[in-house]
VEXKOL-685931 format. One record per residue (C-alpha): x negated, y, z; residue in three letters. Coordinates in steps of 0.02 Angstrom, whole numbers, plus 50000, padded with zeros to 5 digits. Layout:
BEGIN
<r><px>X</px><py>Y</py><pz>Z</pz><rest>Ala</rest></r>
...
END
This chain:
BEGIN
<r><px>50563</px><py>51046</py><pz>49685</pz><rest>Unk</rest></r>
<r><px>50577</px><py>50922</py><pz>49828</pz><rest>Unk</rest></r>
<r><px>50678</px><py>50791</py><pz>49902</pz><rest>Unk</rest></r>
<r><px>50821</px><py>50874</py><pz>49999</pz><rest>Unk</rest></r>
<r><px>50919</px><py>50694</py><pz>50070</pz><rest>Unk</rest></r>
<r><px>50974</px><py>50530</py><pz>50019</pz><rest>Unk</rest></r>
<r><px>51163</px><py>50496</py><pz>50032</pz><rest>Unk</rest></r>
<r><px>51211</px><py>50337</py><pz>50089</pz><rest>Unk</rest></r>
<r><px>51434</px><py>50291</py><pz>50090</pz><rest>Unk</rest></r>
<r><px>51533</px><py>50239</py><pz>50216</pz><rest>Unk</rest></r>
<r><px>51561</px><py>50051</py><pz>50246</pz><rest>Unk</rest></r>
<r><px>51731</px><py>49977</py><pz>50268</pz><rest>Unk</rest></r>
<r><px>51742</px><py>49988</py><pz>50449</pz><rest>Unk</rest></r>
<r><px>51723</px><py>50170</py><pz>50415</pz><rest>Unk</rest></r>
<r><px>51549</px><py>50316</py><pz>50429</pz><rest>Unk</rest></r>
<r><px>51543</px><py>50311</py><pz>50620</pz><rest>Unk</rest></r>
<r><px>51491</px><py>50115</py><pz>50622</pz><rest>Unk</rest></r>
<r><px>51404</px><py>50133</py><pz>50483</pz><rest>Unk</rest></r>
<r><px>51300</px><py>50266</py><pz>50548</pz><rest>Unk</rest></r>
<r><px>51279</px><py>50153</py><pz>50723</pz><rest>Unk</rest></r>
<r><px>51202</px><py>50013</py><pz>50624</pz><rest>Unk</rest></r>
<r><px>51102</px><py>50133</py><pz>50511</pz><rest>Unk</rest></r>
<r><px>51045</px><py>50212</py><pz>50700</pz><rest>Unk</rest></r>
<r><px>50995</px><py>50054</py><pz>50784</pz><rest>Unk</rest></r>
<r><px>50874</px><py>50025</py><pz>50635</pz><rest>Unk</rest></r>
<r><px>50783</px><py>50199</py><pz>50626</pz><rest>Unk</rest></r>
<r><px>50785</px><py>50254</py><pz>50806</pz><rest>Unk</rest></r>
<r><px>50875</px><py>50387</py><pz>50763</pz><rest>Unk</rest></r>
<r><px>51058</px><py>50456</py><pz>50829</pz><rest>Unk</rest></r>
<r><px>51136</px><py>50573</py><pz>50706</pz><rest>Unk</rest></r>
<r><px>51247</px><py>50694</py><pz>50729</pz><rest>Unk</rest></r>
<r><px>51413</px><py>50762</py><pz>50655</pz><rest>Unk</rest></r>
<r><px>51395</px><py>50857</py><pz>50491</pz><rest>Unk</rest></r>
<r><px>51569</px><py>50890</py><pz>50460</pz><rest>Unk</rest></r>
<r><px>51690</px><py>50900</py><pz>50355</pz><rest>Unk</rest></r>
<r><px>51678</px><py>50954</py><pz>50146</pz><rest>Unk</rest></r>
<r><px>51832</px><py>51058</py><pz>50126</pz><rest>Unk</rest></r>
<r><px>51807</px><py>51070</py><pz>49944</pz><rest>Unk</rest></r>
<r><px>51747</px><py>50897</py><pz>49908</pz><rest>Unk</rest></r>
<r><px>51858</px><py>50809</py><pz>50025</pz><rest>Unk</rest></r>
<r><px>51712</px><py>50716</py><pz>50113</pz><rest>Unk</rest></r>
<r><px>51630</px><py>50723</py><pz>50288</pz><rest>Unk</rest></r>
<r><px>51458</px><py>50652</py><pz>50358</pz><rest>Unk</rest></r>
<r><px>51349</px><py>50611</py><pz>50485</pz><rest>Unk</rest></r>
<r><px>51175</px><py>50677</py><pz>50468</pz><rest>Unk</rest></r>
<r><px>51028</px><py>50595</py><pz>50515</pz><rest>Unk</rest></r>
<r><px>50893</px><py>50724</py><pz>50518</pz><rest>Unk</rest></r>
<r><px>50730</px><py>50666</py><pz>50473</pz><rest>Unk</rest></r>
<r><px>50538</px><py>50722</py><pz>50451</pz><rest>Unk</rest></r>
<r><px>50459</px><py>50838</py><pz>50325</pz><rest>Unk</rest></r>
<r><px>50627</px><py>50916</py><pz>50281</pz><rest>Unk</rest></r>
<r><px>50724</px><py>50783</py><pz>50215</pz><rest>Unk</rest></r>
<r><px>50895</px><py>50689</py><pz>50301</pz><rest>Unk</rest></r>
<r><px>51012</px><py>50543</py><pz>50280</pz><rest>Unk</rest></r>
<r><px>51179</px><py>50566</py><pz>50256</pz><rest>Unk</rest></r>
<r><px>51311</px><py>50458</py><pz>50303</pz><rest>Unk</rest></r>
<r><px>51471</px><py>50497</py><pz>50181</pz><rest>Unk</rest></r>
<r><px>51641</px><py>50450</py><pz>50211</pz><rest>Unk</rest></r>
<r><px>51791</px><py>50505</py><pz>50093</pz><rest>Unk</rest></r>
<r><px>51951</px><py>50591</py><pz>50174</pz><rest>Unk</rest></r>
<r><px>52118</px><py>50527</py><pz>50116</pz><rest>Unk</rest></r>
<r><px>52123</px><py>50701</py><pz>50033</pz><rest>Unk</rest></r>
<r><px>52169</px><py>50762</py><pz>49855</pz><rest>Unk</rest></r>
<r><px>51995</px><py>50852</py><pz>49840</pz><rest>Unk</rest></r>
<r><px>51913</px><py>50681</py><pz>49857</pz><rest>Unk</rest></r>
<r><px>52025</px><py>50620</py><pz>49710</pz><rest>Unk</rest></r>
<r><px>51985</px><py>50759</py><pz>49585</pz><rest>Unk</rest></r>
<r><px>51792</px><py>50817</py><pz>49629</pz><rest>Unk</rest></r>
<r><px>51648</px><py>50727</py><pz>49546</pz><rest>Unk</rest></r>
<r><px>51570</px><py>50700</py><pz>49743</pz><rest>Unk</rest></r>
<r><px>51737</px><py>50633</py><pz>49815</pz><rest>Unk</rest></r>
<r><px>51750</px><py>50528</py><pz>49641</pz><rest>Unk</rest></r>
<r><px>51574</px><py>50461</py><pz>49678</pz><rest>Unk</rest></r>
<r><px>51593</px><py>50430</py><pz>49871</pz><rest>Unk</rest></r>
<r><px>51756</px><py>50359</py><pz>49852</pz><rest>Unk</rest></r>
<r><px>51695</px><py>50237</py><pz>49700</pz><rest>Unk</rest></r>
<r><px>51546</px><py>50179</py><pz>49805</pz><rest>Unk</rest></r>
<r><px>51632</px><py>50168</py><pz>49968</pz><rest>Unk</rest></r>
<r><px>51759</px><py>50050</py><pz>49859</pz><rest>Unk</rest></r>
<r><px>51602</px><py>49927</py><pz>49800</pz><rest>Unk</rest></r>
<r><px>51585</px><py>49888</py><pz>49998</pz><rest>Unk</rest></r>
<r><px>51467</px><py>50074</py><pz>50036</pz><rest>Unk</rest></r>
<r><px>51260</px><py>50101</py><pz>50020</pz><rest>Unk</rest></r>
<r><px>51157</px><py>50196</py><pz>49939</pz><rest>Unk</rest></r>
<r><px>51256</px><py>50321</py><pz>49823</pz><rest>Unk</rest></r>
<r><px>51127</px><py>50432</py><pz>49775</pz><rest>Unk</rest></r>
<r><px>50989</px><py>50577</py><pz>49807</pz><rest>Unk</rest></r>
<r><px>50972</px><py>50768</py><pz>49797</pz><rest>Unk</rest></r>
<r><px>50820</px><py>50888</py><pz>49756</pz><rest>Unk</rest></r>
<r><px>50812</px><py>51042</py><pz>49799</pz><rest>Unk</rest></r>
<r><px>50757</px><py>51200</py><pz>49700</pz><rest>Unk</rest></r>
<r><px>50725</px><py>51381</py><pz>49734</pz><rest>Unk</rest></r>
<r><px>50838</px><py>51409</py><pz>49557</pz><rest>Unk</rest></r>
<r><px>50985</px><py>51330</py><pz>49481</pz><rest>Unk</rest></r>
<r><px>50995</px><py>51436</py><pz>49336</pz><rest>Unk</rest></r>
<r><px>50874</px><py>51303</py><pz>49229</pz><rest>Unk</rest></r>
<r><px>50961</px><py>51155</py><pz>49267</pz><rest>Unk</rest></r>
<r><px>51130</px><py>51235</py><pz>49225</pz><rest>Unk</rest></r>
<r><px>51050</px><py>51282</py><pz>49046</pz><rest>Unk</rest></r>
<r><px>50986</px><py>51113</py><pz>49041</pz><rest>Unk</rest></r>
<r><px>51164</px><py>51017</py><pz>49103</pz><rest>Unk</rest></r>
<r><px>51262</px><py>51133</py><pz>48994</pz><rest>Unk</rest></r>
<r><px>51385</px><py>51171</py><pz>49161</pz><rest>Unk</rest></r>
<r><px>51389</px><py>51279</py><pz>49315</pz><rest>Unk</rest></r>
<r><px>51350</px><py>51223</py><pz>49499</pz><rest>Unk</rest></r>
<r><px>51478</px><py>51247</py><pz>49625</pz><rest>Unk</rest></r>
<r><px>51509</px><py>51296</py><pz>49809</pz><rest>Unk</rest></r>
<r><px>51494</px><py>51191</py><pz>49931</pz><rest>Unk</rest></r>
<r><px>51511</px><py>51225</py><pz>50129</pz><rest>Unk</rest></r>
<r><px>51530</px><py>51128</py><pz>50276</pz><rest>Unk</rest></r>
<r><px>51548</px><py>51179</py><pz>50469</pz><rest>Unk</rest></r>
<r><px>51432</px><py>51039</py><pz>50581</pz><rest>Unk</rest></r>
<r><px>51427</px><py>51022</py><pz>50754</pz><rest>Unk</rest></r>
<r><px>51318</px><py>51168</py><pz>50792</pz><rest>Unk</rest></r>
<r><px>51492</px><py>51273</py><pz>50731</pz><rest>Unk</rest></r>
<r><px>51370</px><py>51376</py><pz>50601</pz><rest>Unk</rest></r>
<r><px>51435</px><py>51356</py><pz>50457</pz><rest>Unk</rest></r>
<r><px>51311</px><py>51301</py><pz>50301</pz><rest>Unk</rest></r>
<r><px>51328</px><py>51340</py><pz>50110</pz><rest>Unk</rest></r>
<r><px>51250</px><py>51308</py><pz>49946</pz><rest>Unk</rest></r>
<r><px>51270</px><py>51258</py><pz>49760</pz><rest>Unk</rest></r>
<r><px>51268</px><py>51089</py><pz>49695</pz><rest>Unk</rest></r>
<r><px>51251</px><py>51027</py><pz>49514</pz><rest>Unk</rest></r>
<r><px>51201</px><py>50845</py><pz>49425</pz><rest>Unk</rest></r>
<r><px>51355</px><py>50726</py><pz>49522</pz><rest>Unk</rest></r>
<r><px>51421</px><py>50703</py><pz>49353</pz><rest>Unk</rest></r>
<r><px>51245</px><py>50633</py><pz>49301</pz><rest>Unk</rest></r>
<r><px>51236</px><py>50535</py><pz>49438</pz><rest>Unk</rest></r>
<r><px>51400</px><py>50444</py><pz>49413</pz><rest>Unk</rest></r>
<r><px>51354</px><py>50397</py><pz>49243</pz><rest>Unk</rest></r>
<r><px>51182</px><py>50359</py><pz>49302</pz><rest>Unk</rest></r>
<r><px>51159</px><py>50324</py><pz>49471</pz><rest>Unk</rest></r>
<r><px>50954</px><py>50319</py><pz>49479</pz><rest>Unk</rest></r>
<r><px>50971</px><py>50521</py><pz>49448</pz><rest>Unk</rest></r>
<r><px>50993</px><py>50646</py><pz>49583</pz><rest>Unk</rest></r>
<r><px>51104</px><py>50797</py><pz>49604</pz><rest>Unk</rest></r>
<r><px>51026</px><py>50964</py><pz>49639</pz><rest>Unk</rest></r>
<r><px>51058</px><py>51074</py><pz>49782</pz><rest>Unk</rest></r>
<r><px>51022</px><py>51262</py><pz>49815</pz><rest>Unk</rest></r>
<r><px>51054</px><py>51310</py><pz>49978</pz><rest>Unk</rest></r>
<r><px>51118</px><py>51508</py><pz>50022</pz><rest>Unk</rest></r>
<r><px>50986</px><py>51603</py><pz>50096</pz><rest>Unk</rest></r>
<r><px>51126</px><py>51653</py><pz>50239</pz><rest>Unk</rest></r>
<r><px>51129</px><py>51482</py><pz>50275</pz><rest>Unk</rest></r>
<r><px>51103</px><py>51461</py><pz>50481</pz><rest>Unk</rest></r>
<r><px>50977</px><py>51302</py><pz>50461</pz><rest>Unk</rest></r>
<r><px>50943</px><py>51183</py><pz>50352</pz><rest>Unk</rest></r>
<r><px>51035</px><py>50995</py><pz>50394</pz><rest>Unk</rest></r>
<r><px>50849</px><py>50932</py><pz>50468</pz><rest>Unk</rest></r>
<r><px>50811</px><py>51070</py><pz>50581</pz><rest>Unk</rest></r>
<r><px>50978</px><py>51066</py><pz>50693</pz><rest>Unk</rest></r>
<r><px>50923</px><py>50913</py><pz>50801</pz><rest>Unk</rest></r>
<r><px>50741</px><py>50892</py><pz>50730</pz><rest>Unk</rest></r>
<r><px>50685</px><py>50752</py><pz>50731</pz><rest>Unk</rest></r>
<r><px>50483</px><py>50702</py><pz>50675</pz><rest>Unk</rest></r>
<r><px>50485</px><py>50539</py><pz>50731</pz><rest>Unk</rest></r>
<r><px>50539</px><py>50454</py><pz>50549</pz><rest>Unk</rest></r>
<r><px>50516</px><py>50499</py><pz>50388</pz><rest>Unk</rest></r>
<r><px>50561</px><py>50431</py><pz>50210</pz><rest>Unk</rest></r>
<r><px>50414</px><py>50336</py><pz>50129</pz><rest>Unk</rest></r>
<r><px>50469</px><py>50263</py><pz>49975</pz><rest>Unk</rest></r>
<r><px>50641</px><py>50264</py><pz>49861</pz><rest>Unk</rest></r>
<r><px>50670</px><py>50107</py><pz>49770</pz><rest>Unk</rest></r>
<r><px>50749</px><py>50141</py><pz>49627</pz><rest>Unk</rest></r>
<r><px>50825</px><py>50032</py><pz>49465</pz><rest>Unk</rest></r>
<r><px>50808</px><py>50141</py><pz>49335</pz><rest>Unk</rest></r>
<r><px>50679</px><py>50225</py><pz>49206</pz><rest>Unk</rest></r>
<r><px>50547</px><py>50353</py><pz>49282</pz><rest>Unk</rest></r>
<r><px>50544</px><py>50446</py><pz>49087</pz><rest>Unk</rest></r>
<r><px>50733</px><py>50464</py><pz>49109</pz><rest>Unk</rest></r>
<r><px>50702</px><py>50550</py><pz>49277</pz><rest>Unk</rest></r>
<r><px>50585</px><py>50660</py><pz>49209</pz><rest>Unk</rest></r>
<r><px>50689</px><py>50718</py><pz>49075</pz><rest>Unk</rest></r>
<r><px>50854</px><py>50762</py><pz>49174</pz><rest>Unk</rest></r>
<r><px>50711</px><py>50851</py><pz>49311</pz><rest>Unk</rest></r>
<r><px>50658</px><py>50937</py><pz>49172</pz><rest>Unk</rest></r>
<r><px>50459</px><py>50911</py><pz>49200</pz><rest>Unk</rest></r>
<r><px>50335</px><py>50813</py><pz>49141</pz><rest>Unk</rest></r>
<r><px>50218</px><py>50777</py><pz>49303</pz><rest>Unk</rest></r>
<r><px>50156</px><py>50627</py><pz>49326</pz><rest>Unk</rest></r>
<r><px>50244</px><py>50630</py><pz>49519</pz><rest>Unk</rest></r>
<r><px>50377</px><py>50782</py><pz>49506</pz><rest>Unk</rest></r>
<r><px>50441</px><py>50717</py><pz>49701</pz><rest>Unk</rest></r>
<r><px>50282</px><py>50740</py><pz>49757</pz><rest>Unk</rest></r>
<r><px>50311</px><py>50700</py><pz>49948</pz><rest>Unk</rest></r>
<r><px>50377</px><py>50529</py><pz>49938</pz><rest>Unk</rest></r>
<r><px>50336</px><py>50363</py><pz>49829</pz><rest>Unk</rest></r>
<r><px>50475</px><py>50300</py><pz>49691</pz><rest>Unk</rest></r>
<r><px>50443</px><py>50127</py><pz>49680</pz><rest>Unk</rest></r>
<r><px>50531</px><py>50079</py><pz>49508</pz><rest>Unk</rest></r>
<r><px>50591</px><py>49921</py><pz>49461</pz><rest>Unk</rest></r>
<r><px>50697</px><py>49866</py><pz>49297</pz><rest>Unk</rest></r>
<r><px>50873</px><py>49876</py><pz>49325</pz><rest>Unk</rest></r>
<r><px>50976</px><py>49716</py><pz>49317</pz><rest>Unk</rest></r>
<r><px>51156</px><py>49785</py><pz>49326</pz><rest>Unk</rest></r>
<r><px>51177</px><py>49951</py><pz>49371</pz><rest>Unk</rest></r>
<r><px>51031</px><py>50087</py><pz>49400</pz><rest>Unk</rest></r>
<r><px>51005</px><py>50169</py><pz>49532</pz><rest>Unk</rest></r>
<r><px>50937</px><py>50178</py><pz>49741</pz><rest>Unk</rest></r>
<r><px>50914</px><py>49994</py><pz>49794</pz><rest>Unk</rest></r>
<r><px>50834</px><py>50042</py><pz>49941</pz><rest>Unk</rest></r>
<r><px>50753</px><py>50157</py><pz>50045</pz><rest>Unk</rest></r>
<r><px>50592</px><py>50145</py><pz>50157</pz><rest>Unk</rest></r>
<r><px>50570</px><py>50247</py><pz>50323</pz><rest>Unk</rest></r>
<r><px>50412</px><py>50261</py><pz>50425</pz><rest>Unk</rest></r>
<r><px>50473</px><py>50244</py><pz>50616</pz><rest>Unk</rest></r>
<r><px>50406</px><py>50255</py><pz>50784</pz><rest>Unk</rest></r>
<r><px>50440</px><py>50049</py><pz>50806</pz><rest>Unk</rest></r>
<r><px>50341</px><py>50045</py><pz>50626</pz><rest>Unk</rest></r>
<r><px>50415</px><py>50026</py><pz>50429</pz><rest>Unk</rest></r>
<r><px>50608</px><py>49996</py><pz>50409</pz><rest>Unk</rest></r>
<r><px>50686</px><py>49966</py><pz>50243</pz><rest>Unk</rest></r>
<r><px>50881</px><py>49994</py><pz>50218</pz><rest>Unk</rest></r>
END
């Protein structure tokens, strides 16, 4: 289990300018990870160090983004003004977290600019509209062409620390693990929550030295 990206929703004046002000901080240009026919969603990807990306997520003025917990929860946080929506793990195997969620995941696919198209299966949005500190899980298909952070690579930044409002025994639980640091490549820095829980922040080792966004 490891951190897979951090998803971060459009702004009102829209993904592309978010992404430009989210670029002029890190160093970093992104690129276009197109569109999510199935969620009703598209994003820019910022591929990152160590395996990990940012995301940049805009909903579509599509029915999809209406009626599927992602759209719901891109849509709902792209309505509070946009930031940090949420994070994903990945695992080599769903099948224990559906047991544990009580649900099945489902497809997802999107086409970037590379015109290979990428698939996997997501679970846990559900879990983290109700509770925003957790993350969703993602498996991707081993017919997958690349994983979002190779396409573009980019080891010049890498995610340091995720500040995060919430309850570290809560994450554990809905992980399903006991380890002291079960996201062992990155720091959680946890702080009560005073409103909602959930990412706060996130801090990125760059080449022009730490940047928190």
């Amino acid at each position: 289990m490891k951190l897979d990206h951090v998803s971060y929703a459009s702004e009102p004046d829209g993904y592309r300018a978010t992404a430009e002000r989210i670029a002029e901080k890190l160093g970093v240009a992104p690129y276009d990870g197109g569109v999510h026919p199935r969620f009703g969603t598209r994003n820019l990807i910022f591929p990152l160090a160590n395996g990990h990306y940012l995301e940049v997520v805009e909903a579509l003025e599509h029915p999809a983004a209406l009626s599927t917990p992602f759209g719901q929860a891109v849509r709902a946080r792209s309505e509070l003004g946009g930031g940090w929506m949420g994070w994903c793990v990945s695992v080599d195997d769903l099948t224990a977290v559906e047991t544990r969620l009580e649900r099945k995941a489902v497809d997802g696919n999107r086409t970037p600019e590379s015109g290979l198209e990428l698939r996997w299966l997501q679970i846990g949005v559900k879990g983290l509209i109700a509770d925003p500190q957790l993350p969703f899980f993602i498996k991707w298909s081993a017919d997958s062409s690349q994983h979002p952070s190779t396409y573009k690579t980019n080891e010049g930044v890498d995610i340091d620390t995720l500040q995060i409002a919430g309850d570290r025994d809560r994450l554990r639980d809905w992980l399903g693990t006991q380890d002291a640091k079960p996201i062992s490549e990155i720091n959680i820095d946890w702080s009560a929550p005073h409103g909602t829980p959930g990412i706060m922040s996130v801090s990125f080792n760059t080449e022009n030295g730490p940047v928190t966004i």
